[in-house]
One Martini backbone bead per residue (centre of mass of N, CA, C, O) as a GRO file, in nm:
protein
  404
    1UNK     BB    1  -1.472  -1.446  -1.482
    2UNK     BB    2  -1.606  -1.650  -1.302
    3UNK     BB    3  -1.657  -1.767  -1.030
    4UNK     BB    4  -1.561  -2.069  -0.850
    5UNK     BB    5  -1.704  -2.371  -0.770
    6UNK     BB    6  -1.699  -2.319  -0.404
    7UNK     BB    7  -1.644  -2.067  -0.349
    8UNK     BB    8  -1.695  -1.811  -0.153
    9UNK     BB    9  -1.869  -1.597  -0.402
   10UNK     BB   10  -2.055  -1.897  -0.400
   11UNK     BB   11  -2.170  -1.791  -0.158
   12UNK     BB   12  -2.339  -1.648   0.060
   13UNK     BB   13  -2.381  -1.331   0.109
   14UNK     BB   14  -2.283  -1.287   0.393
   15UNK     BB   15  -2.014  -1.447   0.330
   16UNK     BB   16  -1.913  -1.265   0.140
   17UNK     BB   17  -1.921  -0.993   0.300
   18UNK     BB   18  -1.734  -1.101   0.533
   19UNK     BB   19  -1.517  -1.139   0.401
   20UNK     BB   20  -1.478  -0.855   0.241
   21UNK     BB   21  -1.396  -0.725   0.510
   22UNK     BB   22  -1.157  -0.876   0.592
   23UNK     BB   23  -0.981  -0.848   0.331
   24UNK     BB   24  -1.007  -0.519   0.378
   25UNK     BB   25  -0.836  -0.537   0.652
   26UNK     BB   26  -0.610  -0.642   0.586
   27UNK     BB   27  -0.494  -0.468   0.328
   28UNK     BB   28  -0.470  -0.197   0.544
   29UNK     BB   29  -0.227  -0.246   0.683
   30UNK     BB   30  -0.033  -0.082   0.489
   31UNK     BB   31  -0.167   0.213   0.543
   32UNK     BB   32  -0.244   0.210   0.902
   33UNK     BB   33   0.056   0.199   1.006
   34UNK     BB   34   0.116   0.476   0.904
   35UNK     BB   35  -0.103   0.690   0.906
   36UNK     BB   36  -0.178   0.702   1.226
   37UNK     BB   37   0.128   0.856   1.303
   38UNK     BB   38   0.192   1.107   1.115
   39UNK     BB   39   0.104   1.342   1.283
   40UNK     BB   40   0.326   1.206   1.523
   41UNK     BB   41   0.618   1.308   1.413
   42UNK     BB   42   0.676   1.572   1.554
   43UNK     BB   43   0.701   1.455   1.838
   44UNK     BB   44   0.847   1.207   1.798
   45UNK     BB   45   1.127   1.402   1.737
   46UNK     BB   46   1.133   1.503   2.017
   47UNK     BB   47   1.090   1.266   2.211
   48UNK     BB   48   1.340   1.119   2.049
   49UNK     BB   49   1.597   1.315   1.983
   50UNK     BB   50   1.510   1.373   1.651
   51UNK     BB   51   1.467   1.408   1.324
   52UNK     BB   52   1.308   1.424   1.022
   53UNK     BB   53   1.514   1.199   0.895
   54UNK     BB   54   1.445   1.007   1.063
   55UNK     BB   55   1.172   0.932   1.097
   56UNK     BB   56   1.139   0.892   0.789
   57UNK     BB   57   1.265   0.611   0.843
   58UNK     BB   58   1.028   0.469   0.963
   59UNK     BB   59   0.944   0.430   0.679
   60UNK     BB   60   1.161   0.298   0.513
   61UNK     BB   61   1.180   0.041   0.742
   62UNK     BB   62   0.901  -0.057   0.685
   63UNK     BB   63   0.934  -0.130   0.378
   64UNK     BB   64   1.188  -0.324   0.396
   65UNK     BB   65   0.992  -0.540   0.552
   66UNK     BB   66   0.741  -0.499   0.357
   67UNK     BB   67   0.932  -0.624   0.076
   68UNK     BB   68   1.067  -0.907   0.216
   69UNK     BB   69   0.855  -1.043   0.358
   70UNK     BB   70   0.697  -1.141   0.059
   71UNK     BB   71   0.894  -1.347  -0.056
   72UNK     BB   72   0.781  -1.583   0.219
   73UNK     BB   73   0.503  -1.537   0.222
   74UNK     BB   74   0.396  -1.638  -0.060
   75UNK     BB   75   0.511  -1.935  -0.086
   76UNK     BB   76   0.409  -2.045   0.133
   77UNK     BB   77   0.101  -2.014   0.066
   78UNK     BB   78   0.149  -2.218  -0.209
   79UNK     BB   79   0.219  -2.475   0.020
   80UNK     BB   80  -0.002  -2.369   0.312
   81UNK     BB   81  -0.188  -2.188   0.230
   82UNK     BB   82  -0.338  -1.843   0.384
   83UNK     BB   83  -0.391  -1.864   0.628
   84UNK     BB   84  -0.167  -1.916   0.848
   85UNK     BB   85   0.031  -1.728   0.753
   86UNK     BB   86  -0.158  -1.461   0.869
   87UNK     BB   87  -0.155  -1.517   1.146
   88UNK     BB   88   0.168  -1.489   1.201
   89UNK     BB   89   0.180  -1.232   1.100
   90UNK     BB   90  -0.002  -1.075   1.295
   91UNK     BB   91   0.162  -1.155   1.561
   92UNK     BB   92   0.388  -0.983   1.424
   93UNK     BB   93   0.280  -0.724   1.438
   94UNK     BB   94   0.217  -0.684   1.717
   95UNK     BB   95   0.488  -0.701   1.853
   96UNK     BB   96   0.592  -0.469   1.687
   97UNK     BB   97   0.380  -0.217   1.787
   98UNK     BB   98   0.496  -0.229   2.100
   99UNK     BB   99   0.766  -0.189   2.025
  100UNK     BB  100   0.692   0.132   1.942
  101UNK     BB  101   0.572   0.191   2.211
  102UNK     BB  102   0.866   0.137   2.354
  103UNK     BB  103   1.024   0.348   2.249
  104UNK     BB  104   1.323   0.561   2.311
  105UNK     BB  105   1.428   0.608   1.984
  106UNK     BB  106   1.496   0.618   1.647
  107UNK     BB  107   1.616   0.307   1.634
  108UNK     BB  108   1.384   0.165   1.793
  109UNK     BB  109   1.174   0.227   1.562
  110UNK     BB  110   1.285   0.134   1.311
  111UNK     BB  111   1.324  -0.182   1.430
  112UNK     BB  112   1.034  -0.220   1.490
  113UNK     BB  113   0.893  -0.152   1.215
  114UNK     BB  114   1.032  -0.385   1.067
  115UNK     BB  115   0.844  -0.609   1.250
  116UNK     BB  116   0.591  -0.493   1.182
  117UNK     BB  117   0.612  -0.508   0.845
  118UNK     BB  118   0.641  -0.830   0.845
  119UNK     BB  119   0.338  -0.896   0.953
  120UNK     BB  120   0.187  -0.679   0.738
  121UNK     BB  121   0.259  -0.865   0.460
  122UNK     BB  122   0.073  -1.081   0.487
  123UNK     BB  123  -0.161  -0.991   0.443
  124UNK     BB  124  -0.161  -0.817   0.173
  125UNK     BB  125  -0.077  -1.053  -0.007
  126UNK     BB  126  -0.298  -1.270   0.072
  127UNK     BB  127  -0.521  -1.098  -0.031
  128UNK     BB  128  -0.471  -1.095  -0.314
  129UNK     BB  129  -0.472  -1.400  -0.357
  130UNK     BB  130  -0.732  -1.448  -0.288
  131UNK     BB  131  -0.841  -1.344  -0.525
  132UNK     BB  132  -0.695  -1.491  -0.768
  133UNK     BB  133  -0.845  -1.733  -0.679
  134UNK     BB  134  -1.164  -1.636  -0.726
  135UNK     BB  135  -1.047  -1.470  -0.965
  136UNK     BB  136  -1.037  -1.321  -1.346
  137UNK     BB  137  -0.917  -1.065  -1.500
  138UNK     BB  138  -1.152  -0.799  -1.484
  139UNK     BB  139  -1.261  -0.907  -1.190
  140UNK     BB  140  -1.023  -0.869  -1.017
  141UNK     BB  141  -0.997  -0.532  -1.084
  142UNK     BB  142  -1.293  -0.496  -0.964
  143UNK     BB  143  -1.258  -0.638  -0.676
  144UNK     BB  144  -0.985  -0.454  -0.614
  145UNK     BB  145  -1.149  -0.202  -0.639
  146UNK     BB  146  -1.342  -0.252  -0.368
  147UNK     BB  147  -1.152  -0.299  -0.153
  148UNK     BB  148  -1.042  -0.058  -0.146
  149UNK     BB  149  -1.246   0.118  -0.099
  150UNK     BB  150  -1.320   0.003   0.170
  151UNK     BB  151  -0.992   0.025   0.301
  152UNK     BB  152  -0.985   0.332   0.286
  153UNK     BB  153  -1.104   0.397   0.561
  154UNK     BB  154  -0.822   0.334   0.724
  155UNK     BB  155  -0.693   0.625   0.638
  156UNK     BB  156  -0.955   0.827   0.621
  157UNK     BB  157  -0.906   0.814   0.973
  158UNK     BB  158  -0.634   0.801   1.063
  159UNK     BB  159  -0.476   1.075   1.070
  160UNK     BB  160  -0.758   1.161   1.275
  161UNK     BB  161  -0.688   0.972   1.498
  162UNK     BB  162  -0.386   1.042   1.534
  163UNK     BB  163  -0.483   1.330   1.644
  164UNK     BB  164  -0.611   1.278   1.887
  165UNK     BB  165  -0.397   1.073   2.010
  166UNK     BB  166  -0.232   1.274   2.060
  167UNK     BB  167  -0.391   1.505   2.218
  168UNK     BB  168  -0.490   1.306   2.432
  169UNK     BB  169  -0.233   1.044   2.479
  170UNK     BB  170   0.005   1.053   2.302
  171UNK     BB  171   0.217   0.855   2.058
  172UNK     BB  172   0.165   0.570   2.236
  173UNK     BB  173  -0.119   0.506   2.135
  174UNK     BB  174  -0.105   0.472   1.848
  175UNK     BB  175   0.041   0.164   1.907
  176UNK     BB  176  -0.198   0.037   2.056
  177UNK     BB  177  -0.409   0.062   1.851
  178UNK     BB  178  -0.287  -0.165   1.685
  179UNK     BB  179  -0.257  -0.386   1.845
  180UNK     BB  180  -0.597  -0.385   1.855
  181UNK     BB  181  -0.660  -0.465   1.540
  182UNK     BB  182  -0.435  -0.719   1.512
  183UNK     BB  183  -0.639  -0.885   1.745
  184UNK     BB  184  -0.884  -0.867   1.562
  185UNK     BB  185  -0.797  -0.967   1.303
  186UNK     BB  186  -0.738  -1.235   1.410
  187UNK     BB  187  -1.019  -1.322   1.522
  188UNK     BB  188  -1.154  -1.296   1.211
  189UNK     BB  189  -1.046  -1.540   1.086
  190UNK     BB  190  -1.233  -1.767   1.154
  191UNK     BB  191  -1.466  -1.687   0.885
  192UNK     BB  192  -1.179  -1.750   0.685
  193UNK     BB  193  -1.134  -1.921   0.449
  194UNK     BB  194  -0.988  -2.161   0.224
  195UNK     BB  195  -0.874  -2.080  -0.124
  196UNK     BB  196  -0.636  -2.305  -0.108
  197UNK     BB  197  -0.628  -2.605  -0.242
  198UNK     BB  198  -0.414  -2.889  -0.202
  199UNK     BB  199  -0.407  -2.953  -0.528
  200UNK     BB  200  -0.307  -2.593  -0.606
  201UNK     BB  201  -0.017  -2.659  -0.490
  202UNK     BB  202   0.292  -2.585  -0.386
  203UNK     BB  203   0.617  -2.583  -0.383
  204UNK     BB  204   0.892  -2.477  -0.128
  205UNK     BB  205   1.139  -2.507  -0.191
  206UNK     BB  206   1.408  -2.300  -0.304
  207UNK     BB  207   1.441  -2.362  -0.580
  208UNK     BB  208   1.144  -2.357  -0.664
  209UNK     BB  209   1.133  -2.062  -0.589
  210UNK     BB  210   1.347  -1.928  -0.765
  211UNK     BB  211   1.243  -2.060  -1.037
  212UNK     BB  212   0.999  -1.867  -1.009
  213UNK     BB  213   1.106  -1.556  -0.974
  214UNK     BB  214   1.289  -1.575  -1.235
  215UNK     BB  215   1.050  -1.623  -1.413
  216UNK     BB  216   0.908  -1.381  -1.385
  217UNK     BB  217   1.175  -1.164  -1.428
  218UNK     BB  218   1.113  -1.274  -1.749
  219UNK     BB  219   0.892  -1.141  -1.769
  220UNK     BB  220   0.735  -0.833  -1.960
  221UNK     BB  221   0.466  -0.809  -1.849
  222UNK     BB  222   0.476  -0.807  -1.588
  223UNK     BB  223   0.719  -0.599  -1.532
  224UNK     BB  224   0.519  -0.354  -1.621
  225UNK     BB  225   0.319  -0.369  -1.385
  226UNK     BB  226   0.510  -0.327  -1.153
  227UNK     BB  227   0.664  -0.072  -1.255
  228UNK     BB  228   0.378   0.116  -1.256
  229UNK     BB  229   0.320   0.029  -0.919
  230UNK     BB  230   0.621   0.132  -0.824
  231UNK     BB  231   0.614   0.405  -0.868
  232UNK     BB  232   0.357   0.506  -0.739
  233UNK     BB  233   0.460   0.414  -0.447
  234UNK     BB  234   0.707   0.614  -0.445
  235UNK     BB  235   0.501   0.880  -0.480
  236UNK     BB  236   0.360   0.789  -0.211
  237UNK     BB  237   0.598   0.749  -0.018
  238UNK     BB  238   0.693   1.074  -0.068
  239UNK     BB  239   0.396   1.191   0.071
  240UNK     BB  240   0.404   1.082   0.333
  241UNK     BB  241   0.691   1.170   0.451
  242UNK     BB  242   0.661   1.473   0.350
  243UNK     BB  243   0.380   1.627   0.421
  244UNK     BB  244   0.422   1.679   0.728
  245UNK     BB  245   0.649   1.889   0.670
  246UNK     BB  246   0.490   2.059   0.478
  247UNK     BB  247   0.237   2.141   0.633
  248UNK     BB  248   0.329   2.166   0.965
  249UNK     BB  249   0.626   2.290   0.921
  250UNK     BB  250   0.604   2.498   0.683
  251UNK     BB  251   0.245   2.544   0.671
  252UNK     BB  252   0.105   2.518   0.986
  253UNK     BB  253  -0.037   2.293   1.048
  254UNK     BB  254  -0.221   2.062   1.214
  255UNK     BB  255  -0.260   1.799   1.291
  256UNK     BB  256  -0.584   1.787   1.224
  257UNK     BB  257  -0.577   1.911   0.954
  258UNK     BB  258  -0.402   1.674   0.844
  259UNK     BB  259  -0.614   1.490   0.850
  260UNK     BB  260  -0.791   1.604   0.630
  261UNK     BB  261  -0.644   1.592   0.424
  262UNK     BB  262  -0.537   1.310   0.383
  263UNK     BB  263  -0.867   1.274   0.358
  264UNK     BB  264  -0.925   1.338   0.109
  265UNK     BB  265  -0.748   1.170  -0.065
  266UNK     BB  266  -0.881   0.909   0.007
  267UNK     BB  267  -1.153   0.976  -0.130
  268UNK     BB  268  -1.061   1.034  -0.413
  269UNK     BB  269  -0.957   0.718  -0.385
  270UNK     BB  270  -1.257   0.603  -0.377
  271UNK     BB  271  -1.359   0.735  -0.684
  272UNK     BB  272  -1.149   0.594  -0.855
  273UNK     BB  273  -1.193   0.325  -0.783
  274UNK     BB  274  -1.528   0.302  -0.870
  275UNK     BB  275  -1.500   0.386  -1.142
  276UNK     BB  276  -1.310   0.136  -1.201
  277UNK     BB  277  -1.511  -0.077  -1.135
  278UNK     BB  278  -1.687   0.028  -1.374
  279UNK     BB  279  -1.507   0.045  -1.651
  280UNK     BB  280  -1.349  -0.178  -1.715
  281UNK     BB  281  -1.508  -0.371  -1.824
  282UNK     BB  282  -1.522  -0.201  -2.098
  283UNK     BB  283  -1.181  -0.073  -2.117
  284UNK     BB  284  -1.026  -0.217  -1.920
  285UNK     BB  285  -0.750  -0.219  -1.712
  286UNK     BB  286  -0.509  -0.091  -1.887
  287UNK     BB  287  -0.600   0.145  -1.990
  288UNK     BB  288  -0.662   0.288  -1.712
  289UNK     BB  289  -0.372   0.230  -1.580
  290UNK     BB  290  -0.280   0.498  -1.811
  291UNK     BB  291  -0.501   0.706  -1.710
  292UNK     BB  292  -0.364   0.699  -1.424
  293UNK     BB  293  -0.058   0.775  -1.511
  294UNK     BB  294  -0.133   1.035  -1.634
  295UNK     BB  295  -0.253   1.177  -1.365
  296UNK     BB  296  -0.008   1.160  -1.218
  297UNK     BB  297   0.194   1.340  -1.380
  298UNK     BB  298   0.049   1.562  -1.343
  299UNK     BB  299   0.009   1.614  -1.071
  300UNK     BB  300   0.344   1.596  -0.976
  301UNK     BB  301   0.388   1.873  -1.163
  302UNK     BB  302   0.236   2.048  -0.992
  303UNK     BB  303   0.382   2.007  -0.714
  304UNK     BB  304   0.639   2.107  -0.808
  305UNK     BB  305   0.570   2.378  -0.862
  306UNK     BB  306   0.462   2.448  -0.589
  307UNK     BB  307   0.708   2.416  -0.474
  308UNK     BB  308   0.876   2.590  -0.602
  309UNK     BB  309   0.895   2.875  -0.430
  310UNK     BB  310   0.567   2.873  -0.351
  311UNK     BB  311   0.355   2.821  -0.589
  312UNK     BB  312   0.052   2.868  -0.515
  313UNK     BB  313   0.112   2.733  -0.209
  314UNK     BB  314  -0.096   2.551  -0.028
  315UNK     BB  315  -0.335   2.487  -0.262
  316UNK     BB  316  -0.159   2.376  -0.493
  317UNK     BB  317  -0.052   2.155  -0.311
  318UNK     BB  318  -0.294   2.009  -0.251
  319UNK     BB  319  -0.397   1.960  -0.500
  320UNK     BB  320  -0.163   1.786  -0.613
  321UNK     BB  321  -0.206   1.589  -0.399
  322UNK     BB  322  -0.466   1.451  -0.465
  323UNK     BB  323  -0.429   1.371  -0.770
  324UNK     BB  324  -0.215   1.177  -0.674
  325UNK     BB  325  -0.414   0.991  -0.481
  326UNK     BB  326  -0.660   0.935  -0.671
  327UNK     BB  327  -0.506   0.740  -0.868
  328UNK     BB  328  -0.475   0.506  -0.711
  329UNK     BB  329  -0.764   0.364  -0.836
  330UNK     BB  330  -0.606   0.325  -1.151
  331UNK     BB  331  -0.385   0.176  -1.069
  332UNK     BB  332  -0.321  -0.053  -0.852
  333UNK     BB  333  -0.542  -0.271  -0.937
  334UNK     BB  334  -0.448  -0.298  -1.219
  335UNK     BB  335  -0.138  -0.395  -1.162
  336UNK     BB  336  -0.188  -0.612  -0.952
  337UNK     BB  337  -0.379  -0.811  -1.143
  338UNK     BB  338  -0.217  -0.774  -1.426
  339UNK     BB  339   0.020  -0.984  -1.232
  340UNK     BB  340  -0.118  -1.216  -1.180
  341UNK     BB  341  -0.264  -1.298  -1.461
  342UNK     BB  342   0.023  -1.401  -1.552
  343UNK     BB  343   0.016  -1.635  -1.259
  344UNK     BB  344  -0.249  -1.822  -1.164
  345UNK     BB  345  -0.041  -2.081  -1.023
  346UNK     BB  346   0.137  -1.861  -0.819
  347UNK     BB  347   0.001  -1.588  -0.691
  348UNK     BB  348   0.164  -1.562  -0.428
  349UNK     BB  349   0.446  -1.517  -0.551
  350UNK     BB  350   0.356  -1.286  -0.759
  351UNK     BB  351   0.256  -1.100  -0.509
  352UNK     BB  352   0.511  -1.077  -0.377
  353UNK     BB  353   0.739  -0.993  -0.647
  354UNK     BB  354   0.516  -0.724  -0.682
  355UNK     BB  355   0.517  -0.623  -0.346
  356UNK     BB  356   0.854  -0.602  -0.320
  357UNK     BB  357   0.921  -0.412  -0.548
  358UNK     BB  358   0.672  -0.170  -0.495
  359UNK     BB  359   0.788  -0.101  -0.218
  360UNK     BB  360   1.094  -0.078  -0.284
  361UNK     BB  361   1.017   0.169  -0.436
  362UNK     BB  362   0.932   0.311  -0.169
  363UNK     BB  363   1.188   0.352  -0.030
  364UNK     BB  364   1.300   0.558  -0.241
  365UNK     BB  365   1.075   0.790  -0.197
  366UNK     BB  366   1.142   0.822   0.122
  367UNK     BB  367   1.478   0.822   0.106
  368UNK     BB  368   1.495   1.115  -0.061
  369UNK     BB  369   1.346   1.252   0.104
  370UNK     BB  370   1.504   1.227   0.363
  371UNK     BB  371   1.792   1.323   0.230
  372UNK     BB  372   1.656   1.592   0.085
  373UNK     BB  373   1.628   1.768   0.355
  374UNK     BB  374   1.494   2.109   0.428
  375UNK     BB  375   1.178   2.193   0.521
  376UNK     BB  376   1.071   2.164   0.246
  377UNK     BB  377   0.844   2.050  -0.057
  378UNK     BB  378   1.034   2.000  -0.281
  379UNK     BB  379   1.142   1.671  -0.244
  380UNK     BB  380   0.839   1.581  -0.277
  381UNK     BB  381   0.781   1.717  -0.583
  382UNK     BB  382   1.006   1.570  -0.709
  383UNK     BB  383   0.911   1.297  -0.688
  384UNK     BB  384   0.629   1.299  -0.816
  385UNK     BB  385   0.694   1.349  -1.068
  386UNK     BB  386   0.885   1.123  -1.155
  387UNK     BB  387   0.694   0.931  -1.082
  388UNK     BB  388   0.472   0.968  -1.262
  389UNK     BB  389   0.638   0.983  -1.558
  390UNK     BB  390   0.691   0.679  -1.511
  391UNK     BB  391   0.410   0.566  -1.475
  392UNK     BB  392   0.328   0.642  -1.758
  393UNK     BB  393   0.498   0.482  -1.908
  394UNK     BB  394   0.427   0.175  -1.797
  395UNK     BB  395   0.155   0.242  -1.945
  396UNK     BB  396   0.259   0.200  -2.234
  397UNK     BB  397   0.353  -0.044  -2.236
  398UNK     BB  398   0.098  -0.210  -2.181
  399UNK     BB  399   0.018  -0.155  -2.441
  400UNK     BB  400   0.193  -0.220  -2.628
  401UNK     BB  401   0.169  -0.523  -2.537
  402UNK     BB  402  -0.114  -0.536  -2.628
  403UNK     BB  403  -0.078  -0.345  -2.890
  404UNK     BB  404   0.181  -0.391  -3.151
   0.00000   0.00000   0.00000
């Protein structure tokens, strides 16, 4: 389905392409937030007289604020249009950031990051709602594959840019330069129109917000796509929460290392993107998702491999931790715009409650590692390959529900 009559996308070149580097920069608070600051937790627990199980902690109370936190802002979205809500959002992210920036124990980065992901959650919900406002069918699988590729930047620099930070000013650097991102894209919003028309807007009250809820809850086509995209967030926030300690703590990479290893899987992860970009039209979205499921899974079980007494060492570790994140190219455009398609006259509502659903299973991988932390990679492969395996599943569901 072509762009919309009027739409941004409709409009001049230029103004389609500042738009979508703004979308593309809303889209990457998910994984800047956390990214960035990756390389400086093994300084942060020790500054903060906490161990690596508290620092892991606060992935997963991040994960908590930015997947309820989407819940609030879907419907709001959907009847106050996109632009005011993501406003609101970004103020509340600055504020999370700086109170990072001067936590002194490990209890109050906990619960800082989680007011950091309350208002960074409200950018990447409705940054995909407005793709599904302006797109429909294998163009949003199409477009969210470009955006995504885009906004793998701030990713594939973020744990480079934090081990710099780390070592020229030290880890409260790291938020602040988060503050000063948050204040960017905030004042970038002047130029990013409102892609929801007052007449195509929904109610907000509450029992219409839970009606609309309960009804995607009982979809089951919705719910094997955001199943798929579950799974796969889960696999990739325990490689998040573990990677540090299993490269820096247990075989000895610097930072800075760390930041390099990092940004190969974004690379890996913006080609397979490209891919995803390129071969939808011919062969669906739906298909891609399994291919790509099918990847994790195998990805995963390589990981869990090398975890195990350190078989094949650091060098098998890393092959198979890239082609776990380079999966995502071929996942999550695809789980996330398949969950949209399913109910596109209440797209922020729908983006909130598979973004909800899917971070919160990523608490899940997070806090998986963080409980079963030994000093060793072995938590983090045993997750990574757990969740490919489901990821594969749900990804043959979707075909078998497009195929009975």
């Amino acid at each position: 389905m072509l762009a919309r009559p009027g739409s941004v996308a409709a409009n001049s070149k230029a103004e389609g392409l500042r738009v979508l580097l703004i979308l593309s920069a809303l889209l990457a608070f998910a994984s800047i937030s956390t990214d960035l600051y990756l390389p400086a937790m093994p300084a942060m627990a020790a500054a903060l007289h906490a161990d690596g199980g508290t620092l892991a902690l606060t992935i997963s109370g991040y994960l908590a604020g930015f997947s309820l936190g989407q819940l609030f802002w879907g419907p709001l979205s959907d009847r106050f249009g996109r632009r005011l809500p993501v406003a609101c959002g970004l103020l509340l992210f600055v504020i999370g950031s700086a109170g990072c920036a001067l936590a002194a124990s490990g209890a109050q980065m906990i619960a800082w990051r989680v007011v950091q992901a309350l208002g960074a959650c409200a950018s990447v919900v409705l940054a995909r709602a407005m793709v599904r406002d302006v797109y429909a069918g294998d163009q949003a699988a199409q477009k969210m594959a470009t955006l995504m590729t885009i906004m793998a930047v701030a990713p594939l620099a973020g744990p480079t840019l934090g081990g710099q930070l780390l070592q020229w000013q030290g880890w409260h650097a790291v938020f602040w330069v988060l503050v000063l991102v948050g204040l960017g894209t905030l004042a970038s919003l002047r130029w990013l129109p409102e892609t929801l028309p007052a007449e195509r807007r929904a109610p907000a009250s509450p029992r219409a917000v839970l009606g609309r809820y309960a009804a995607l809850a009982r979809h089951p086509r919705f719910m094997a796509y955001v199943a798929a995209g579950g799974f796969f967030y889960a696999g990739t926030f325990a490689y998040i929460a573990g990677s540090p300690f299993a490269y820096i703590g247990w075989y000895h990479v610097s930072p800075q290392g760390y930041g390099l290893l990092f940004g190969a899987g974004i690379a890996g992860m913006m080609l397979t993107n490209q891919i995803n970009a390129r071969l939808v039209g011919r062969y669906g979205s739906d298909r891609l998702l399994a291919a790509g499921g099918l990847l994790a899974a195998l990805a995963g079980a390589l990981v869990a491999f090398a975890s195990w007494g350190g078989a094949g060492g650091l060098a098998l570790l890393i092959g198979g931790c890239f082609l776990f994140v380079s999966a995502t190219g071929m996942v999550l455009a695809n789980a996330i715009s398949g969950a949209l398609n399913c109910a596109p006259h209440i797209a922020g509502t729908a983006s909130a409650l598979a973004g909800a659903l899917q971070y919160g299973a990523g608490i899940l991988g997070s806090a998986a590692v963080a409980v079963f932390a030994d000093g060793s990679p072995w938590p983090m492969g045993a997750a990574l390959a757990v969740c490919g395996l489901c990821c594969l599943l749900a990804g043959a569901v979707v075909l078998r529900a497009r195929h009975p």
